[in-house]
C-alpha positions in Angstrom: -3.5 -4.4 26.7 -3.0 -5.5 30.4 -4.2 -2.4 32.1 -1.0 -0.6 30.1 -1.9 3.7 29.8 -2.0 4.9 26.4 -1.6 8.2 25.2 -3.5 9.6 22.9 -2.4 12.9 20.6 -5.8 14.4 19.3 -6.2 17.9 18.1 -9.8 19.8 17.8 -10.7 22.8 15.6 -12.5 25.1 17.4 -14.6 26.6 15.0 -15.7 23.4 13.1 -15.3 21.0 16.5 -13.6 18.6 13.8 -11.2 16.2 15.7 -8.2 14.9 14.0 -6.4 11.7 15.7 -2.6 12.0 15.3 -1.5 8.7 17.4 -1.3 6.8 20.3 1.4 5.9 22.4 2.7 3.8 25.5 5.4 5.9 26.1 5.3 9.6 24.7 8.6 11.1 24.5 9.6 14.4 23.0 10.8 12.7 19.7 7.4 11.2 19.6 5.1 14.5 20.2 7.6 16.6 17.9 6.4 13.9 15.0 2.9 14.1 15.6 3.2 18.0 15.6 5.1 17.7 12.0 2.0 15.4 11.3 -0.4 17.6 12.0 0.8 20.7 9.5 1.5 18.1 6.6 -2.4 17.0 7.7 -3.2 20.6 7.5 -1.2 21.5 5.1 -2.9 18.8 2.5 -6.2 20.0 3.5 -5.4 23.0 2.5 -6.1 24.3 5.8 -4.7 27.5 7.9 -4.1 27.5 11.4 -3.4 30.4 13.4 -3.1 29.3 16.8 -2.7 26.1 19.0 -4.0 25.7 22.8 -1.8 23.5 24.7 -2.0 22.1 27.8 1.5 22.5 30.4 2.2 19.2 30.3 5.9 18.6 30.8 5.7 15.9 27.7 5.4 18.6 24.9 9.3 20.1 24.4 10.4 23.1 23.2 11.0 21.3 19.8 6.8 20.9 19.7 6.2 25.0 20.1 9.3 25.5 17.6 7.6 23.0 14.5 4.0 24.9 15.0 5.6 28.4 15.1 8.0 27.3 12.2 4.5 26.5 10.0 2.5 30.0 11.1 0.8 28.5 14.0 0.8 30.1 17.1 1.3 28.3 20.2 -1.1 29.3 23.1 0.1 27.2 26.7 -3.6 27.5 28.8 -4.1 29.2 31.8 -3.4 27.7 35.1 -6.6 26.5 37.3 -8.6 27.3 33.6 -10.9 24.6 33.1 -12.8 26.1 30.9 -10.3 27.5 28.5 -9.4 24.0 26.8 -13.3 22.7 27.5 -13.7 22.2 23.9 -10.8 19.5 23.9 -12.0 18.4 27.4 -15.4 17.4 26.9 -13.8 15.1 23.5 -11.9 13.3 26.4 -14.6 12.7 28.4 -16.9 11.4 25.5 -13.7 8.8 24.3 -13.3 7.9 27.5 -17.3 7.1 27.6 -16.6 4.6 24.1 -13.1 2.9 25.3 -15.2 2.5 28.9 -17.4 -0.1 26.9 -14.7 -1.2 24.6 -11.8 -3.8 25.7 -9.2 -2.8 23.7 -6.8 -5.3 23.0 -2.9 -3.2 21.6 -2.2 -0.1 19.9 -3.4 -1.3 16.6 -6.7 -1.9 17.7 -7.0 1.2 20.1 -6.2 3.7 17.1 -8.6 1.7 14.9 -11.8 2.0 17.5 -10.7 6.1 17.6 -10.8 6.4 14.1 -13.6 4.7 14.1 -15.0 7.4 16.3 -13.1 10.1 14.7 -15.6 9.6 11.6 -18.5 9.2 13.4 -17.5 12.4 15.6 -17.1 14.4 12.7 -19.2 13.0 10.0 -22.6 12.6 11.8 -22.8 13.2 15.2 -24.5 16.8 16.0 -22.8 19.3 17.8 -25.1 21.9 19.8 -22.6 24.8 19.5 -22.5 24.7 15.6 -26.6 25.0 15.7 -26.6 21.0 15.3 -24.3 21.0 11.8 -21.8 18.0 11.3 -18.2 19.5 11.4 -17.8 18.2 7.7 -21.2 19.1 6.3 -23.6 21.7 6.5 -27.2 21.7 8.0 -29.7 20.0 5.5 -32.7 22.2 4.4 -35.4 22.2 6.9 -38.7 20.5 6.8 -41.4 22.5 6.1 -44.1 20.9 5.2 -45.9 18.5 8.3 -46.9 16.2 5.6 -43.1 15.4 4.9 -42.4 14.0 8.5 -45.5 11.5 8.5 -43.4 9.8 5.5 -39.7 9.7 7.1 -38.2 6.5 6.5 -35.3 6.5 9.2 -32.5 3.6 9.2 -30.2 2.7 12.1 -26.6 1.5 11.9 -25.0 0.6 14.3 -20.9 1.4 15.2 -18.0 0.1 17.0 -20.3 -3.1 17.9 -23.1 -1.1 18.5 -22.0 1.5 21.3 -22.3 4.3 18.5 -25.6 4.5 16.6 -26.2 6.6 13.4 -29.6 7.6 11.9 -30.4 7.9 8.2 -33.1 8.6 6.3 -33.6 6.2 3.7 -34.0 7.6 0.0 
């Protein structure tokens, strides 16, 4: 990509911490955001999914048009606080973690930058544990814990290996 900056539209559910990547762009202009933002409520409007509100960022790349497709659909739009590091954290600490995989990854144009984040999209919400959702998968539930000690002594536990091996899943073989 010759050292070009991408943009990257990504929005998180808070509840589930399921990510959804909407696009990435060179140059993000207010027709460009206003499409994801109609992408995202036909996304969540074929998952059969309600939104009440959005948390936004200040940026000066999200126009009026943005707020006025989310509010159109139901969704309220939230702009965060000012010096509030912590009120978007949930979103923040995603960004840090993709910027940990495309650290390791030479991405080479757009095509390949949005396939290595849905790459990661699935792995973020399909196996990868998050603490704050007592370890659960944003798109399944907890398994049924072990109970009996006898039942660890026979796991059978297979790697596979991601994105060339910078993201790692664990499976218990049947």
């Amino acid at each position: 990509m010759s050292g070009a900056r991408w943009y990257v539209f990504v929005v998180i559910e808070r509840a589930s911490r399921r990510i959804r990547v909407l696009g990435a762009t060179a140059y993000p202009t207010a027709a460009w955001v206003t499409q994801a933002a109609k992408n995202l409520v036909m996304d969540l409007e074929d998952a059969g999914c309600r939104a009440r509100f959005m948390f936004r960022d200040r940026d000066g790349k999200f126009p009026v048009l943005f707020d006025t497709v989310l509010t159109n659909a139901g969704i309220g739009v939230v702009l965060s606080g000012v010096r509030l590091p912590r009120m978007n954290s949930t979103t923040e600490r995603w960004v840090q973690t993709g910027h940990e995989l495309l650290d390791r990854t030479l991405i080479w144009n757009r095509h390949h930058l949005l396939r290595a984040l849905r790459e990661f999209e699935q792995f973020y919400n399909g196996h990868r544990p998050h603490q704050c959702i007592a370890n659960a998968r944003p798109l399944h539930s907890l398994p049924p814990p072990i109970t009996d000690p006898g039942q660890t002594a026979r796991l059978d536990t297979r790697k596979r290996d991601r994105l060339g091996g910078i993201l790692h899943e664990y499976q218990q073989a049947a």
